[in-house]
KEKE-653466 format. One record per atom (N, C-alpha, C): x, y, z; residue in three letters; atom name. Coordinates in steps of 0.1 Angstrom, whole numbers, plus 2048, in hexadecimal, padded with zeros to 3 digits. Layout:
[site [X, Y, Z], "ala", "CA"],
...
This chain:
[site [465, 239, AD4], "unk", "N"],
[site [465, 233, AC7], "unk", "CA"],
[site [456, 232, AC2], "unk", "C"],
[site [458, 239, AB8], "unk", "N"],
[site [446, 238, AB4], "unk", "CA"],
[site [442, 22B, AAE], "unk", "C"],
[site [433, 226, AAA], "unk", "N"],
[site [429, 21E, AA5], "unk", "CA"],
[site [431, 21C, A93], "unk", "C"],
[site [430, 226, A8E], "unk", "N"],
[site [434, 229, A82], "unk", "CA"],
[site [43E, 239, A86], "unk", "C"],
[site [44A, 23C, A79], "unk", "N"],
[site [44F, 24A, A7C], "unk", "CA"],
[site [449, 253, A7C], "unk", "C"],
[site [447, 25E, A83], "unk", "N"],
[site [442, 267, A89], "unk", "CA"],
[site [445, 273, A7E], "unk", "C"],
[site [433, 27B, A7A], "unk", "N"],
[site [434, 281, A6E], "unk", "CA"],
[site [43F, 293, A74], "unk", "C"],
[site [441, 292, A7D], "unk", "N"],
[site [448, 29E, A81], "unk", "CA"],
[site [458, 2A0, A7D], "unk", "C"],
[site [457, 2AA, A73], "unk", "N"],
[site [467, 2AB, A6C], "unk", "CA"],
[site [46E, 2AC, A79], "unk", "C"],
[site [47D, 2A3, A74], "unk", "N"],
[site [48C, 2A9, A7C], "unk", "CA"],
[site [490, 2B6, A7C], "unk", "C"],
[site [499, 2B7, A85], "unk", "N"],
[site [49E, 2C6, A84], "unk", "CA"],
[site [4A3, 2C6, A76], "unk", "C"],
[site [4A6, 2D6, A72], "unk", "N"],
[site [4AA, 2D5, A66], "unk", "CA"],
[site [4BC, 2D2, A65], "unk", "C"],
[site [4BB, 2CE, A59], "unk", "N"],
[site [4CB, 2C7, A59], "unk", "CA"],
[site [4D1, 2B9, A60], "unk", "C"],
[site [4C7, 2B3, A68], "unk", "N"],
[site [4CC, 2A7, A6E], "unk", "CA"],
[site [4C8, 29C, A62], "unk", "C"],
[site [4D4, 295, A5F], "unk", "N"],
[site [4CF, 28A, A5A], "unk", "CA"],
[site [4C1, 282, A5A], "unk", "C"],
[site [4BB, 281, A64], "unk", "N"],
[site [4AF, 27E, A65], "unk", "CA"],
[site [4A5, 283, A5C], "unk", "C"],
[site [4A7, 291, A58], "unk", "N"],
[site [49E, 297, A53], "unk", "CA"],
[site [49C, 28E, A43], "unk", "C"],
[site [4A4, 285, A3D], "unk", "N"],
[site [4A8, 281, A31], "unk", "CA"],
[site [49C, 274, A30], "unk", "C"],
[site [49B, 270, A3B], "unk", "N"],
[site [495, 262, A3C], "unk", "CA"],
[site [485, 265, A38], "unk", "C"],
[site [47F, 25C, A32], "unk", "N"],
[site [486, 24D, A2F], "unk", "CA"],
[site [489, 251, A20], "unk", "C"],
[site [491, 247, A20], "unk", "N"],
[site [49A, 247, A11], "unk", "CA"],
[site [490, 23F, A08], "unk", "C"],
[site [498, 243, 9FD], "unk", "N"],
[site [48C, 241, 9EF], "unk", "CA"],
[site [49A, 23A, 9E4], "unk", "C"],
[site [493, 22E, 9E2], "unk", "N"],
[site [49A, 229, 9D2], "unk", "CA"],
[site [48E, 225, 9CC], "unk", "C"],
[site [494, 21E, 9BD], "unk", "N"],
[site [489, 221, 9B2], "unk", "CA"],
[site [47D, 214, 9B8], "unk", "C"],
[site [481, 20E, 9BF], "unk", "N"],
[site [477, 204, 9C1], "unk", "CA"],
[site [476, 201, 9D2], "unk", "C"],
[site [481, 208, 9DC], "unk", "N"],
[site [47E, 20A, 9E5], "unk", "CA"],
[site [47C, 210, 9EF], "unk", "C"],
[site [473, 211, 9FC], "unk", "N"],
[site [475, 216, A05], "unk", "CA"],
[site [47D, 217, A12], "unk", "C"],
[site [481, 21C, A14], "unk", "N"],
[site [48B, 217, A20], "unk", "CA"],
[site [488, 223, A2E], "unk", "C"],
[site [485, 21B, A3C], "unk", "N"],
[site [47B, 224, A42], "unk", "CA"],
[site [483, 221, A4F], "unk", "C"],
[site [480, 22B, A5C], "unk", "N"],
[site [483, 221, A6B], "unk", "CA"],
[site [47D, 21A, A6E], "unk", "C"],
[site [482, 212, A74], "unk", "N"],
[site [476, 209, A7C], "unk", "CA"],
[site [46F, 20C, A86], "unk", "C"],
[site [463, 202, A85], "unk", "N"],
[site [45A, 207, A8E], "unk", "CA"],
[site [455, 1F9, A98], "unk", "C"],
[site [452, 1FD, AA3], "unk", "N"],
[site [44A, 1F6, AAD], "unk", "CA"],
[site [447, 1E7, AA7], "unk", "C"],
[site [43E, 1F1, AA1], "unk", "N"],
[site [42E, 1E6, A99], "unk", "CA"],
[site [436, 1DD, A8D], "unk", "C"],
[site [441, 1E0, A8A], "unk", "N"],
[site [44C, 1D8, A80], "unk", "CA"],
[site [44F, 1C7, A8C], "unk", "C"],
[site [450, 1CC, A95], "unk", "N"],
[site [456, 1BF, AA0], "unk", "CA"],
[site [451, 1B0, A99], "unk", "C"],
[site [443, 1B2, A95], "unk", "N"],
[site [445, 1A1, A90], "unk", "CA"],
[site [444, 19F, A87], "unk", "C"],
[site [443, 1A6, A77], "unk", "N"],
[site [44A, 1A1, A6A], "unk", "CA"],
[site [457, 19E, A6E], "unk", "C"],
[site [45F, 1A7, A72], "unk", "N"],
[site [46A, 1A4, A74], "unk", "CA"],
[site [471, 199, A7E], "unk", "C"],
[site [465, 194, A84], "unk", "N"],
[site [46A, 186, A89], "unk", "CA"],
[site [467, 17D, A84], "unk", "C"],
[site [45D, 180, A7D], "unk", "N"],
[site [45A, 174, A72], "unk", "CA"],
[site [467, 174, A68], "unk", "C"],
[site [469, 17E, A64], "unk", "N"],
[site [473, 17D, A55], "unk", "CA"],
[site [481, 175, A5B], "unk", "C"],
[site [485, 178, A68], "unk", "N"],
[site [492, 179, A6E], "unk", "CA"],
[site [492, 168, A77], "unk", "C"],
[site [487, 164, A79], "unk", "N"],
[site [486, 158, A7F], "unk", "CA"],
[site [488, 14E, A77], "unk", "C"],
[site [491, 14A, A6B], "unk", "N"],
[site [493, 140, A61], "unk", "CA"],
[site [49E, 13C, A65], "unk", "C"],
[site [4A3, 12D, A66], "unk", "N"],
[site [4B1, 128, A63], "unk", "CA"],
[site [4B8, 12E, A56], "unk", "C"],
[site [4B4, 130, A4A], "unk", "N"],
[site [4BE, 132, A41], "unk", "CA"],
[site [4C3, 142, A43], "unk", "C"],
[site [4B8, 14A, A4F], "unk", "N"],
[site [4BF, 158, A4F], "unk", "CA"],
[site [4C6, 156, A5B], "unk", "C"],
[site [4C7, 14E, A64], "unk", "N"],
[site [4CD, 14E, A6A], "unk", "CA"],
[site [4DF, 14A, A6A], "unk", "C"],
[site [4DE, 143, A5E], "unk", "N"],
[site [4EA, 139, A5B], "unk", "CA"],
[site [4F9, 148, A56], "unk", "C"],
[site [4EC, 150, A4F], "unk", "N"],
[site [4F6, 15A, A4B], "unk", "CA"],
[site [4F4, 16A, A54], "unk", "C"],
[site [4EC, 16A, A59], "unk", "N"],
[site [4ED, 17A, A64], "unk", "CA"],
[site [4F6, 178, A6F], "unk", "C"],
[site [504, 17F, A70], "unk", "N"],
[site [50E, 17B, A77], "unk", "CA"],
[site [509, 180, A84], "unk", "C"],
[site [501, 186, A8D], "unk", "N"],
[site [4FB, 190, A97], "unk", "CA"],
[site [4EE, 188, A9F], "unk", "C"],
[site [4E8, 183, A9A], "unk", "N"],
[site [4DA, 17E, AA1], "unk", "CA"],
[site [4D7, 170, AA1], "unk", "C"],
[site [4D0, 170, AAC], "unk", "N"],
[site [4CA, 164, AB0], "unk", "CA"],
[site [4C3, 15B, AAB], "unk", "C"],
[site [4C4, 153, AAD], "unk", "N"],
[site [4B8, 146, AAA], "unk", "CA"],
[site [4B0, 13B, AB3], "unk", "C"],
[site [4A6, 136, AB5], "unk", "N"],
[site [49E, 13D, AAB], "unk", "CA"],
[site [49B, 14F, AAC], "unk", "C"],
[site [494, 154, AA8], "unk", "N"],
[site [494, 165, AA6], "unk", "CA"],
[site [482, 166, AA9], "unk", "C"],
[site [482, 168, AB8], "unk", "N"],
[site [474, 16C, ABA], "unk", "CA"],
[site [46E, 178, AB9], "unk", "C"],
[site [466, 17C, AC0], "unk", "N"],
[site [462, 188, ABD], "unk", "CA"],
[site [465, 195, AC5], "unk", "C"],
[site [468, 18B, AD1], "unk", "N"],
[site [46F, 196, ADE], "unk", "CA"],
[site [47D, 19A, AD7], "unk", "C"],
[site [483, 190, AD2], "unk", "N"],
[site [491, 194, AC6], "unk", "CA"],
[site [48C, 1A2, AC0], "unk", "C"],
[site [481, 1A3, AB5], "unk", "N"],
[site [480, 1A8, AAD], "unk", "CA"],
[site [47C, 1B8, AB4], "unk", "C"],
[site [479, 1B7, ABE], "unk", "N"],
[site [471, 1C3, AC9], "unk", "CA"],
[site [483, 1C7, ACD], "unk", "C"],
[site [489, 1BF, AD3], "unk", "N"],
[site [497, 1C5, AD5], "unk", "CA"],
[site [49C, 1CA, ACC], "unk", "C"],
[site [49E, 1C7, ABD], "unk", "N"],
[site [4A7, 1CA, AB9], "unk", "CA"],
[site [4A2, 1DA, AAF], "unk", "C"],
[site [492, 1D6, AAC], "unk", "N"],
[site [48D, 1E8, AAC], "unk", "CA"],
[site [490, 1F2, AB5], "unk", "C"],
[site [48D, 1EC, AC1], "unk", "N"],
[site [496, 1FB, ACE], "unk", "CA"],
[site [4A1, 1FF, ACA], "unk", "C"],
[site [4AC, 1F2, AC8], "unk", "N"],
[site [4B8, 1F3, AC4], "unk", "CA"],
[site [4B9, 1FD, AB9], "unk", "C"],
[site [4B5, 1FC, AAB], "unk", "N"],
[site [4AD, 205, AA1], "unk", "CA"],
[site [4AC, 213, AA2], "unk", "C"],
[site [4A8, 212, AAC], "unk", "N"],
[site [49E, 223, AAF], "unk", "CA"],
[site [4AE, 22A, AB6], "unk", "C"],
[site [4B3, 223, AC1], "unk", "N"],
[site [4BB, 227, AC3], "unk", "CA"],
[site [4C9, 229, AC0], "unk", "C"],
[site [4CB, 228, ABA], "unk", "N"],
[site [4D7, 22A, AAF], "unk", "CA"],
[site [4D4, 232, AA6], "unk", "C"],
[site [4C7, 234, AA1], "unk", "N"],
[site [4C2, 23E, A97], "unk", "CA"],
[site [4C0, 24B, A9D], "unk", "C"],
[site [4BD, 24D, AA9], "unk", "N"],
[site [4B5, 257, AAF], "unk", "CA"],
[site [4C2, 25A, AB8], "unk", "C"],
[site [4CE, 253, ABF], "unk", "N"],
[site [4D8, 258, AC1], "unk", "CA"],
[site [4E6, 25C, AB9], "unk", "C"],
[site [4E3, 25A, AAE], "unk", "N"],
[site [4EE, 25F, AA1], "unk", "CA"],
[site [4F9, 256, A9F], "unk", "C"],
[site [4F6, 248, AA5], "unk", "N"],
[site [4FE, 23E, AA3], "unk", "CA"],
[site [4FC, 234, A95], "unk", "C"],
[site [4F2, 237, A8D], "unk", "N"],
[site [4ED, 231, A82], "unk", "CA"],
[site [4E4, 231, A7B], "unk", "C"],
[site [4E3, 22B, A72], "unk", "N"],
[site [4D8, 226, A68], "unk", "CA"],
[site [4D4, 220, A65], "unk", "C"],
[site [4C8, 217, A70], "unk", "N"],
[site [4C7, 208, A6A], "unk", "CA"],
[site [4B4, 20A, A62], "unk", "C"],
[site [4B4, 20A, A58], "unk", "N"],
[site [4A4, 20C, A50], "unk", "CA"],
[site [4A2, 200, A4B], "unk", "C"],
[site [48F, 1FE, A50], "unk", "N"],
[site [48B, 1F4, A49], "unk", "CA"],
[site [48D, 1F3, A3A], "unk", "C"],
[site [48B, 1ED, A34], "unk", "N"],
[site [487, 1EB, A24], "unk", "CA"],
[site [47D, 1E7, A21], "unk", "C"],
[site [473, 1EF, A18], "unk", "N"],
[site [465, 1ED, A14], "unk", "CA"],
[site [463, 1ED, A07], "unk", "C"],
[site [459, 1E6, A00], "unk", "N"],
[site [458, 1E8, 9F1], "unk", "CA"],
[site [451, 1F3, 9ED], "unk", "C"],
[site [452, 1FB, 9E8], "unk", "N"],
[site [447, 209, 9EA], "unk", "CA"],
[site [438, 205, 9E2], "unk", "C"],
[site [438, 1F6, 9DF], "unk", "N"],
[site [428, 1F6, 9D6], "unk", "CA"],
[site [422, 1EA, 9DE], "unk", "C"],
[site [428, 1E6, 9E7], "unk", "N"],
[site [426, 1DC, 9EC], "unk", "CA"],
[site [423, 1DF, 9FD], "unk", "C"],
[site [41D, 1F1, 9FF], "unk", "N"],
[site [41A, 1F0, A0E], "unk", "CA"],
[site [424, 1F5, A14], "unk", "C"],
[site [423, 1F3, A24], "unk", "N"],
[site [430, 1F8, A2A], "unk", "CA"],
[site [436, 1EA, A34], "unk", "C"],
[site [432, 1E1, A2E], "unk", "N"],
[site [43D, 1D3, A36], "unk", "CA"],
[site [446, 1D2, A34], "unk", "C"],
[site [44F, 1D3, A38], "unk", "N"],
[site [461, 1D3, A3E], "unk", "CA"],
[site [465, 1C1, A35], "unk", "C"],
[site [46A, 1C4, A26], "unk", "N"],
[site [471, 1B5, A20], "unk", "CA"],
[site [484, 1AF, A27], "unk", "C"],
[site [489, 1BE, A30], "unk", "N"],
[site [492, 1B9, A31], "unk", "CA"],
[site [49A, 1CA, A3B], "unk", "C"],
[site [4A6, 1C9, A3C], "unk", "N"],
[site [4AA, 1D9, A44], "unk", "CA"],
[site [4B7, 1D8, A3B], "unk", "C"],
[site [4B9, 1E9, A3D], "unk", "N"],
[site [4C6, 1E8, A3B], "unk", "CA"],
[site [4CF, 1F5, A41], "unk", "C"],
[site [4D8, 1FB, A46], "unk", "N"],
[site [4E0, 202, A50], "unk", "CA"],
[site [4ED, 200, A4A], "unk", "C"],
[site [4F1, 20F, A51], "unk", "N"],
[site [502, 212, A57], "unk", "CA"],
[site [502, 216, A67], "unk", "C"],
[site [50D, 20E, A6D], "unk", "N"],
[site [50F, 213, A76], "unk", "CA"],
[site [51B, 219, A75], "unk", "C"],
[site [51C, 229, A7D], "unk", "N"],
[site [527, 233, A7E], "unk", "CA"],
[site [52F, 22E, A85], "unk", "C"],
[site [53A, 232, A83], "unk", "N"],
[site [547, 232, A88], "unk", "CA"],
[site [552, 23A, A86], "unk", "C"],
[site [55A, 23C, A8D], "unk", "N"],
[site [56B, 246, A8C], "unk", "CA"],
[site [565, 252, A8B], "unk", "C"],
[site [55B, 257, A8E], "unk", "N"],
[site [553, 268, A91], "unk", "CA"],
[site [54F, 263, A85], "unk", "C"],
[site [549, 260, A7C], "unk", "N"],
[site [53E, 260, A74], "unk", "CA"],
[site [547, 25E, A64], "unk", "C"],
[site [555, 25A, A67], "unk", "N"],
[site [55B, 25C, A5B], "unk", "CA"],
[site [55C, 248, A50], "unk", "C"],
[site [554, 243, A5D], "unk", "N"],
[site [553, 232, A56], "unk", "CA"],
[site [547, 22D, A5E], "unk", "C"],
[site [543, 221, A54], "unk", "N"],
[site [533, 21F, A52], "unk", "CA"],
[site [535, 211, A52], "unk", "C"],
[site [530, 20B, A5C], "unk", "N"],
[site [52E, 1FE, A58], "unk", "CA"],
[site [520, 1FA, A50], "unk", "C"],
[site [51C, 1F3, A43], "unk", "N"],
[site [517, 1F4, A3F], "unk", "CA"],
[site [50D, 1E1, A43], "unk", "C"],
[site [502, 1E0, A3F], "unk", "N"],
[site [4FD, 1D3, A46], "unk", "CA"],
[site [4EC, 1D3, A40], "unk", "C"],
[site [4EB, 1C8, A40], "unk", "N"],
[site [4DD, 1CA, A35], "unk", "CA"],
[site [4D8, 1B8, A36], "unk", "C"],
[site [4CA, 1B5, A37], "unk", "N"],
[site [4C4, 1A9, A35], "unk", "CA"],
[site [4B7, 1AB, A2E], "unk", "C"],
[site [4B6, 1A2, A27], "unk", "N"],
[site [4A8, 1A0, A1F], "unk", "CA"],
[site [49E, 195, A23], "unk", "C"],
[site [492, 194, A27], "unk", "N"],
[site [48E, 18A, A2B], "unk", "CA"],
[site [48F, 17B, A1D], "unk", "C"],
[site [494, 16C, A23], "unk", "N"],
[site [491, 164, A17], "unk", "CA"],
[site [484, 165, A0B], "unk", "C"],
[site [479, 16A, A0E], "unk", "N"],
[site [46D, 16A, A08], "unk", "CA"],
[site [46F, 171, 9FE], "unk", "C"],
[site [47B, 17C, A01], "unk", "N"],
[site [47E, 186, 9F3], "unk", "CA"],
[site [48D, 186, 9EF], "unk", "C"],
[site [494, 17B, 9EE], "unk", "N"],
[site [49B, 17D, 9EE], "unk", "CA"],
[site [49D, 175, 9D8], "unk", "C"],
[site [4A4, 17E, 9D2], "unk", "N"],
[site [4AA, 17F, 9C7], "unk", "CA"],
[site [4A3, 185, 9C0], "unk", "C"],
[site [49D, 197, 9C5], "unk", "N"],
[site [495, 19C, 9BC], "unk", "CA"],
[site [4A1, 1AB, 9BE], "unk", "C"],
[site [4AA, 1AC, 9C0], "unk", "N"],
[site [4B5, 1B7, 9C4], "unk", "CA"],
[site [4B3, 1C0, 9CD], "unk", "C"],
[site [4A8, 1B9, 9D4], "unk", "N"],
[site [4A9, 1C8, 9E1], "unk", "CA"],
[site [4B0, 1CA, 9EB], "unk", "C"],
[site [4BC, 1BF, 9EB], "unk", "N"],
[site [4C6, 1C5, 9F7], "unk", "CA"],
[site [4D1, 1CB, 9EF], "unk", "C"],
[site [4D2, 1CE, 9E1], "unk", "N"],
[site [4DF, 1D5, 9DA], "unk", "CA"],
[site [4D6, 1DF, 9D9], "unk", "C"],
[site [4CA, 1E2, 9D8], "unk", "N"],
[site [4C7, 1EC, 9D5], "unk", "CA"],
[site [4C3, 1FA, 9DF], "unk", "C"],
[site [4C1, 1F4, 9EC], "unk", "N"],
[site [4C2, 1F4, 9F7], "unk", "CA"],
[site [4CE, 1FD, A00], "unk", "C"],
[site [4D8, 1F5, A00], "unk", "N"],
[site [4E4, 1F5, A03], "unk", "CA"],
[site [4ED, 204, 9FD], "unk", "C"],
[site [4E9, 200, 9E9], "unk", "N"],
[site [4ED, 20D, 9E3], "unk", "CA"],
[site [4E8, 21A, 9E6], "unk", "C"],
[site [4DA, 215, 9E9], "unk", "N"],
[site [4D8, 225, 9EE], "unk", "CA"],
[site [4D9, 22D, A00], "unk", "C"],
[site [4DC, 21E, A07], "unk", "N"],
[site [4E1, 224, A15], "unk", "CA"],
[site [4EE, 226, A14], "unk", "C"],
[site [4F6, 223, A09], "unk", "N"],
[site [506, 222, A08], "unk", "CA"],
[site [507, 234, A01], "unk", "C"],
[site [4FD, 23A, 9FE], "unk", "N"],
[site [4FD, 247, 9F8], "unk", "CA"],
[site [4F6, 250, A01], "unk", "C"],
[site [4F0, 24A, A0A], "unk", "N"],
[site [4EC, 253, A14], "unk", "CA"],
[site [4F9, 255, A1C], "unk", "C"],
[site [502, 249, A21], "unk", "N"],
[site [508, 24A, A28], "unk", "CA"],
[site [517, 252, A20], "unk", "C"],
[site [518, 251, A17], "unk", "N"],
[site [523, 25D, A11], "unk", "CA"],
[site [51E, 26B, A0C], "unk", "C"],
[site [513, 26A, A07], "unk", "N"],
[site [510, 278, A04], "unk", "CA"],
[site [508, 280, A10], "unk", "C"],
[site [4FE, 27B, A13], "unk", "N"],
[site [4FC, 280, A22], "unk", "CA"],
[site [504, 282, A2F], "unk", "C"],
[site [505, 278, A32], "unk", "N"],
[site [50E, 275, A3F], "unk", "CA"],
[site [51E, 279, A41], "unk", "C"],
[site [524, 278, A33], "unk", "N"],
[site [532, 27B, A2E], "unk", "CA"],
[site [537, 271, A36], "unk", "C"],
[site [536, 263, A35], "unk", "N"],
[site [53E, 255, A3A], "unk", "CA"],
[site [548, 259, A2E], "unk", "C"],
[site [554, 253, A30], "unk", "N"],
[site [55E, 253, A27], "unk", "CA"],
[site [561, 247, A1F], "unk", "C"],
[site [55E, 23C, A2D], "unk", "N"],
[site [563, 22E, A2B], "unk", "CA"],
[site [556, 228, A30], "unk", "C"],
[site [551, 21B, A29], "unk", "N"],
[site [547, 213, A2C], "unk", "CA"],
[site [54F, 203, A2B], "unk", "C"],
[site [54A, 1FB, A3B], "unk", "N"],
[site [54E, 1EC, A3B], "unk", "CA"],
[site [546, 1E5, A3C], "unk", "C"],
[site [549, 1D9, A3C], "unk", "N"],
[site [53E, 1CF, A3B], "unk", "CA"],
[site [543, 1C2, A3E], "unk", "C"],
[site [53A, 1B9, A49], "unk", "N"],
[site [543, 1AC, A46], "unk", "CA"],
[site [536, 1A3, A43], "unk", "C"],
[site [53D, 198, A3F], "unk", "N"],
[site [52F, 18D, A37], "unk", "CA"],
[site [539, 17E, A39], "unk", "C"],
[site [52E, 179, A3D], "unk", "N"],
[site [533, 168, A3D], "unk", "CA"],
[site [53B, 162, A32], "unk", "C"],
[site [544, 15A, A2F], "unk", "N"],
[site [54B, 157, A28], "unk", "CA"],
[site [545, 150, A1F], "unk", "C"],
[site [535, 149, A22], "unk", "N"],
[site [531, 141, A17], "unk", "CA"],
[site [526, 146, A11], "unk", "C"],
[site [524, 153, A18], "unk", "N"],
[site [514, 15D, A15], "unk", "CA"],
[site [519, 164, A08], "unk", "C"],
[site [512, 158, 9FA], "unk", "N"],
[site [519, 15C, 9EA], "unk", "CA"],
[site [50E, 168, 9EC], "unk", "C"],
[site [503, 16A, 9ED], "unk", "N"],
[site [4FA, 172, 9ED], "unk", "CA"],
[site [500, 185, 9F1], "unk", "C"],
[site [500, 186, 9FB], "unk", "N"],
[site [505, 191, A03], "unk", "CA"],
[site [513, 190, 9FB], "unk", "C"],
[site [51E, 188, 9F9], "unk", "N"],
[site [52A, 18A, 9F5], "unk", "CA"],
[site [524, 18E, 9E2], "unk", "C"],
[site [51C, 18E, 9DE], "unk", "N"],
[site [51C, 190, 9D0], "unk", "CA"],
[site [516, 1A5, 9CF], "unk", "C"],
[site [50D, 1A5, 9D7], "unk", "N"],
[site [507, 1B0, 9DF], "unk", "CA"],
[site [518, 1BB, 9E0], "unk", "C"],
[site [51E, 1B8, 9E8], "unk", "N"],
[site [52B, 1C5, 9EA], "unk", "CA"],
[site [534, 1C4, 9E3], "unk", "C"],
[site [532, 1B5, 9D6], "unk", "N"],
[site [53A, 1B5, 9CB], "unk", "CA"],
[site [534, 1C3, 9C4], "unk", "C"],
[site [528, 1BF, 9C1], "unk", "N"],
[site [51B, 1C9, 9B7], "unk", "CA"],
[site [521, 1D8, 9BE], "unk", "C"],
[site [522, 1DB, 9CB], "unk", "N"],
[site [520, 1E7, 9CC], "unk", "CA"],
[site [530, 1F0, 9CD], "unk", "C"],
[site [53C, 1E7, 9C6], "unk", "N"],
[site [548, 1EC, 9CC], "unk", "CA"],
[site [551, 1E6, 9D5], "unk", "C"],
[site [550, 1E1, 9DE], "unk", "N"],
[site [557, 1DE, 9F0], "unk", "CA"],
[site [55E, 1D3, 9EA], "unk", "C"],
[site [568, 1D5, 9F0], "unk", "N"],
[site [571, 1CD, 9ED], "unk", "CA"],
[site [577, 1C8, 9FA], "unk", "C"],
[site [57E, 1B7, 9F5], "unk", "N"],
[site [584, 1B4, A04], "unk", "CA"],
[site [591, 1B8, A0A], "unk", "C"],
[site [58A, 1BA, A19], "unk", "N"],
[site [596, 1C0, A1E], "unk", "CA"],
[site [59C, 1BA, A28], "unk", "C"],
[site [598, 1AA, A2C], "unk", "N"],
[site [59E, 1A4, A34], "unk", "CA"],
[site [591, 196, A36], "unk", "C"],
[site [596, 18E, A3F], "unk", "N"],
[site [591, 17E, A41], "unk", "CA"],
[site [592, 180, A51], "unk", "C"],
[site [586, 177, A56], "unk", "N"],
[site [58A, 173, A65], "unk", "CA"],
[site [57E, 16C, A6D], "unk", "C"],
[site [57D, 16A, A78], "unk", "N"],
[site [571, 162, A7C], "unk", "CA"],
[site [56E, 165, A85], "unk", "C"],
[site [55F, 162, A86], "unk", "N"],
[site [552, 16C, A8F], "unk", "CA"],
[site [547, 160, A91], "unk", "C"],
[site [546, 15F, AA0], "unk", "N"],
[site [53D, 158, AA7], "unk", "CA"],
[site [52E, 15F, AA4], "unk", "C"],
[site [527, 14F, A9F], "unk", "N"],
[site [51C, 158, A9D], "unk", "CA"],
[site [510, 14E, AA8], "unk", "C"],
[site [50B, 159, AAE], "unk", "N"],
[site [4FF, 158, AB7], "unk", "CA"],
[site [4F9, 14C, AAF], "unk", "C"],
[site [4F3, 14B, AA5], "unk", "N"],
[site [4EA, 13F, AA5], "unk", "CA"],
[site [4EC, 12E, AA6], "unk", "C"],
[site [4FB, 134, AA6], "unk", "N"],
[site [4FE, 123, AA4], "unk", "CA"],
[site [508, 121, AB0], "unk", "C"],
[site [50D, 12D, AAF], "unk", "N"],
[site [51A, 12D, ABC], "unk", "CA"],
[site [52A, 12B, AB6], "unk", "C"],
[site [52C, 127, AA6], "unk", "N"],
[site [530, 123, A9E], "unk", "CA"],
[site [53E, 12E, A9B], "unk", "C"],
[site [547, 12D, A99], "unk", "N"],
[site [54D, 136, A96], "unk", "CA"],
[site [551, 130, A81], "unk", "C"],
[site [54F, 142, A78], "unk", "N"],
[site [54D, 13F, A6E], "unk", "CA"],
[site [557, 148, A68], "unk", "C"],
[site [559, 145, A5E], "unk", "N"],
[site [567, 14C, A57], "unk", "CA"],
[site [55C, 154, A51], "unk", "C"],
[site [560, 161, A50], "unk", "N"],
[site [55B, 173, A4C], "unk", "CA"],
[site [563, 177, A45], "unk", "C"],
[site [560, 182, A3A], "unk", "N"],
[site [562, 188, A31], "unk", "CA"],
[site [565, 194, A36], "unk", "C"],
[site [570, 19C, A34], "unk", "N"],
[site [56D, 1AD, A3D], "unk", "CA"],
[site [56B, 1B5, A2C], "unk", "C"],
[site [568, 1C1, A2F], "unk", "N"],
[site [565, 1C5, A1D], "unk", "CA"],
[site [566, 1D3, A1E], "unk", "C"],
[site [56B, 1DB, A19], "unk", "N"],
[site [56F, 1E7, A1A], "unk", "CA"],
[site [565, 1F3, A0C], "unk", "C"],
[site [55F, 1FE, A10], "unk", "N"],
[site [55F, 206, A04], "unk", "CA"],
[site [566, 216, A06], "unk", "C"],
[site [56A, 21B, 9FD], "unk", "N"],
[site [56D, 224, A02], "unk", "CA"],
[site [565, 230, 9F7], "unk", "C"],
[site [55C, 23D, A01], "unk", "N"],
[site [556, 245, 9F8], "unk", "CA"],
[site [55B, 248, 9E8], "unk", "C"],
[site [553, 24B, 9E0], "unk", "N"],
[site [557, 24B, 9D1], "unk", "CA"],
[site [55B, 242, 9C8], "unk", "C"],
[site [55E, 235, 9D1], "unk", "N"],
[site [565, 22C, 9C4], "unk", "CA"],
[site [55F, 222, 9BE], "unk", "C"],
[site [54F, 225, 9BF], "unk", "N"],
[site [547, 21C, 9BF], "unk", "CA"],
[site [548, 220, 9AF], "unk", "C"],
């Protein structure tokens, strides 16, 4: 795993070769090494903890060094797409990630995305999202994209309203930070109907 991504093109035709992605106001990149402690700063908050159904609390830095490995490997073994999110005028500090992880041979995407609190209600996780949700059907040819979100997360639930996803079921999911078991949203998209 490199310092920063490594300027040496992918083979030709591998997805990889596409990264990092470009919207009108963001960057969206892999992670890197040297990313380990913004991102434990952003990720070490109770109010992001209340709603990230997956990680720990508090969220140190050894967290944040695991879960870049985690990152790299899933990217680099063709199991996914988890990219930071950057402001492209504002540097290359990581305000939040966002990812699909593959599934059913590559024909469904789970889709998953956080913003750190410090940015949050400027639309960069719809905007974000929309353009991993187009990588992941026009590139990747995912068919079907899911998602689940806390039942009370109005934020993220207003997010897969904006982008399409509709619900496709209810249920509950223990979450690491509290130990808590929470009623969850399941949310379905299916390519094109956005």
């Amino acid at each position: 795993m490199p310092d920063r991504p490594a300027n040496v093109a992918p083979p030709a035709g591998s997805p990889m070769a596409h990264l990092p992605l470009e919207s009108e106001r963001l960057l969206l990149r892999p992670y890197a090494r040297d990313d380990a402690a913004e991102i434990a700063r952003l990720l070490n908050d109770s109010e992001m903890a209340r709603f990230l159904m997956v990680l720990p609390h508090p969220f140190v830095e050894f967290d944040a060094r695991t879960l870049v490995k985690a990152a790299w490997r899933r990217l680099t073994g063709g199991r996914g797409f988890d990219l930071l999110i950057t402001v492209k005028d504002s540097g290359d500090k990581p305000v939040g990630s966002v990812g699909v992880g593959l599934h059913d041979e590559g024909q469904r995407a789970e889709l998953g995305f956080w913003v750190g609190r410090d940015y949050w209600g400027r639309g960069y996780a719809s905007e974000a999202a929309r353009r991993m949700i187009d990588f992941a059907t026009e590139t990747l040819g995912v068919a079907r994209l899911t998602g689940t979100v806390a039942a009370d997360n109005e934020a993220s639930l207003a997010v897969l309203a904006k982008l399409g996803f509709v619900e496709a079921g209810r249920g509950e999911k223990r979450v690491p930070s509290t130990g808590e078991a929470r009623e969850v949203i399941f949310f379905e998209l299916q390519a094109g109907k956005r």
